[in-house]
C-alpha positions in Angstrom: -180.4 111.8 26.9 -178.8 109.7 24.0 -176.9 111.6 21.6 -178.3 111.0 18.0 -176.5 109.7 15.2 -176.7 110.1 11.7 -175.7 108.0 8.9 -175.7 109.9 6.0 -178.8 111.7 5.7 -180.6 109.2 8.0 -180.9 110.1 11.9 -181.1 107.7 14.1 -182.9 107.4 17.3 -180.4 106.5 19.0 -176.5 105.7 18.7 -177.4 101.8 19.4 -177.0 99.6 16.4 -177.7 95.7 15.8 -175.1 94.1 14.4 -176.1 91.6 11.6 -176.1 88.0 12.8 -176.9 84.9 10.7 -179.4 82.9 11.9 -180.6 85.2 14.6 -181.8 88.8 13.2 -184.7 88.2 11.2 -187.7 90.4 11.1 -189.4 89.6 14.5 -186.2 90.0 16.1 -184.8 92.9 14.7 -188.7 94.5 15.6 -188.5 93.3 19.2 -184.8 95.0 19.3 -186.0 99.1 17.9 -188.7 98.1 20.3 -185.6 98.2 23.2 -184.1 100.9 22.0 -181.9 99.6 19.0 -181.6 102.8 16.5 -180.4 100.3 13.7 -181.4 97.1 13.2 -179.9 95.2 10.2 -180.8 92.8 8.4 -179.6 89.0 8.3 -176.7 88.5 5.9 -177.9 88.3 2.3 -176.0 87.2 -1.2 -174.9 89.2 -3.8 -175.0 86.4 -6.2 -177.4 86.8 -8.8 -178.6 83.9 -9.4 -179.5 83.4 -6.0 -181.3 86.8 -5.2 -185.3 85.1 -5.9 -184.3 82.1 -3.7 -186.8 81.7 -0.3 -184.0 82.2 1.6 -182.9 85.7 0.3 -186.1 86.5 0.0 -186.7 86.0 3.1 -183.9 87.8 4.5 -184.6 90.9 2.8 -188.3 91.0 3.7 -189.1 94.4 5.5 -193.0 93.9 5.0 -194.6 95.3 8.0 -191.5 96.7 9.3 -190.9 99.7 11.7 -187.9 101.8 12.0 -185.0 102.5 9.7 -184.3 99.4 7.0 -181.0 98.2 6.3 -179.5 95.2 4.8 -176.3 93.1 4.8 -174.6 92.1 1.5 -171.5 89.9 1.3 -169.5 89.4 -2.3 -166.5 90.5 -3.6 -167.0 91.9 -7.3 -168.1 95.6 -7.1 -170.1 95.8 -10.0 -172.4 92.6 -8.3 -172.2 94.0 -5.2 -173.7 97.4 -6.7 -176.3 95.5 -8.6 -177.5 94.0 -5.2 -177.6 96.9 -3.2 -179.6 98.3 -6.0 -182.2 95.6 -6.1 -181.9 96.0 -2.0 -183.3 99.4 -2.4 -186.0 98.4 -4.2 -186.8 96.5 -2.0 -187.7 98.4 0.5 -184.5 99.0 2.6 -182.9 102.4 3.0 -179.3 101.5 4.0 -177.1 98.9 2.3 -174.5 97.1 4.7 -171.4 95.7 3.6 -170.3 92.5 5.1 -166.2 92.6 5.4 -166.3 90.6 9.1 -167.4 87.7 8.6 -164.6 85.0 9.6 -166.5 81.8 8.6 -164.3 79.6 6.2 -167.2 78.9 3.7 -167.7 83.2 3.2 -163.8 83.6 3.4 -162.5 80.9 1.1 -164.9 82.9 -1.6 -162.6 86.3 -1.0 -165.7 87.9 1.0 -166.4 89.0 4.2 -163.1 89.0 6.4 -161.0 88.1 3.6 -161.4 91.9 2.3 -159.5 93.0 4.8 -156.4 91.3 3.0 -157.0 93.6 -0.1 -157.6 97.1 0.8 -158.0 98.4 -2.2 -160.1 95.9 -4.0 -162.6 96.5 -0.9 -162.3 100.5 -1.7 -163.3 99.8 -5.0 -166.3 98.0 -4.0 -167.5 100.7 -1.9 -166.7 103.2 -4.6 -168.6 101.1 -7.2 -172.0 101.1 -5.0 -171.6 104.6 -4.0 -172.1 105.7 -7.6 -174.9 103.4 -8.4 -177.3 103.7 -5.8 -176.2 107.6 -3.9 -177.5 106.2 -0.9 -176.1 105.8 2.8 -173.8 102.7 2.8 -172.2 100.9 6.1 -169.5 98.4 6.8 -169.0 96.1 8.9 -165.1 95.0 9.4 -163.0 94.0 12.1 -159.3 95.1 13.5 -157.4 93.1 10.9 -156.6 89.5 9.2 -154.8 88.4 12.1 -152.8 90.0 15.1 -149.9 90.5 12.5 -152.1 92.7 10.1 -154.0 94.9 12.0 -155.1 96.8 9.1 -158.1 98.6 10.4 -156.9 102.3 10.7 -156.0 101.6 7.2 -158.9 100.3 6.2 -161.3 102.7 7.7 -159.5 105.5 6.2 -159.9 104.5 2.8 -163.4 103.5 3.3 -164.4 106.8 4.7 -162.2 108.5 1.5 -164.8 106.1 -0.9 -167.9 107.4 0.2 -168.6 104.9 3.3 -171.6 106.5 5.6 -170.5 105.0 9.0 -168.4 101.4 9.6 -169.0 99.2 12.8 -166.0 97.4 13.7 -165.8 93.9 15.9 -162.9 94.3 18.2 -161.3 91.2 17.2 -159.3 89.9 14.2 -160.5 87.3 11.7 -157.6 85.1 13.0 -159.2 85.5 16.7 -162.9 84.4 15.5 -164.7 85.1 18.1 -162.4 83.4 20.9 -160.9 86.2 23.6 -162.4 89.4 24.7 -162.7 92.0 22.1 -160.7 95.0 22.0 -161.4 98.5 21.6 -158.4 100.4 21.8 -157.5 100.4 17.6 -161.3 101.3 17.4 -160.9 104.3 19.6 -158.0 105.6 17.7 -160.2 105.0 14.3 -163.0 107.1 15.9 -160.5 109.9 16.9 -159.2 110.2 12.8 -162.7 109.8 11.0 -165.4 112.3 10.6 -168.0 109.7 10.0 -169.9 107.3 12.9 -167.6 104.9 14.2 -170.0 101.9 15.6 -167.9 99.8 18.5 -168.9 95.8 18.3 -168.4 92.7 20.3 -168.9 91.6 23.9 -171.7 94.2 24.5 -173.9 92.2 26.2 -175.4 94.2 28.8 -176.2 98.1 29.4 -173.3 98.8 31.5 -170.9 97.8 29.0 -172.9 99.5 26.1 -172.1 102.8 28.2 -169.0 101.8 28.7 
């Protein structure tokens, strides 16, 4: 039998989590996943631009009409007080975790200081996490990855100080924003996170079958 985990005050069915994937979780996806056995199933990757939050696409995204199991949704930005405006509105929406995007290696999400690019300033990504603890006093994720590149590798670091400003749990992709998603992901740094923090450490990339999930 599966260990539970919790995230915050949230338990989860089980310790298997979907990572948030543009283009491919949406609603009938992320159902047919808890259906498997996912315990968290998040949302597609949503903006925290205001002027874009009544658009069909965010909309969209953030649509848990009908929905079964435990809600979350991705954000991605980089000015804390935005980003805690969004998770607000989130929550009103019907979701029940807010998920920070700081993976995300794409150029067009990077070049606007979000997603991977957070990784480069530590402390600006604390303060986004502090910024939405305060407002919304609900559980909060992030997802990150080892480092900027293979001479940063920034994520022991990083996980710290995002436990220390209130994070709930943080899934990391074993790769580096430098690596995209070329090689095989590496778990060794994310071991040695799990063994310092007292929150869930979520291992992701390259899982792609149930042996390697137990693994």
């Amino acid at each position: 039998m599966m260990r539970r985990m919790h995230i915050g005050s949230i338990e989860l069915a089980t310790p298997l989590a979907l990572a948030p994937m543009a283009g491919i979780t949406d609603k009938p996806f992320r159902m047919l996943c808890r259906r498997f056995g996912a315990g968290l199933a998040s949302s597609e990757m949503t903006t925290s631009d205001p002027s874009l939050q009544n658009t069909r696409k965010t909309l969209q995204r953030a649509d848990h009409s009908g929905e079964t199991g435990i809600r979350s949704v991705q954000i991605v930005g980089n000015i804390p007080e935005v980003m805690a405006e969004a998770a607000k509105l989130n929550l009103a929406r019907g979701a029940q975790i807010n998920d920070i995007n700081m993976g995300c290696p794409v150029p067009k999400i990077v070049t606007g200081s979000g997603g991977a690019s957070l990784m480069k300033t530590p402390d600006h990504a604390f303060k986004i996490v502090e910024a939405i603890v305060k407002e919304i006093k609900k559980p909060l994720t992030v997802k990150t990855r080892l480092g900027w590149d293979e001479a940063h590798l920034n994520v022991l670091e990083m996980a710290a100080g995002l436990e220390k400003a209130g994070t709930s749990a943080i899934a990391i992709h074993g790769r580096t924003r430098g690596a995209m998603y070329s090689g095989e992901a590496r778990f060794d740094l994310i071991r040695q996170v799990k063994a310092n923090a007292k929150i869930p450490i979520i291992a992701n990339g390259d899982i792609t079958s149930i042996a390697k999930a137990k693994e």
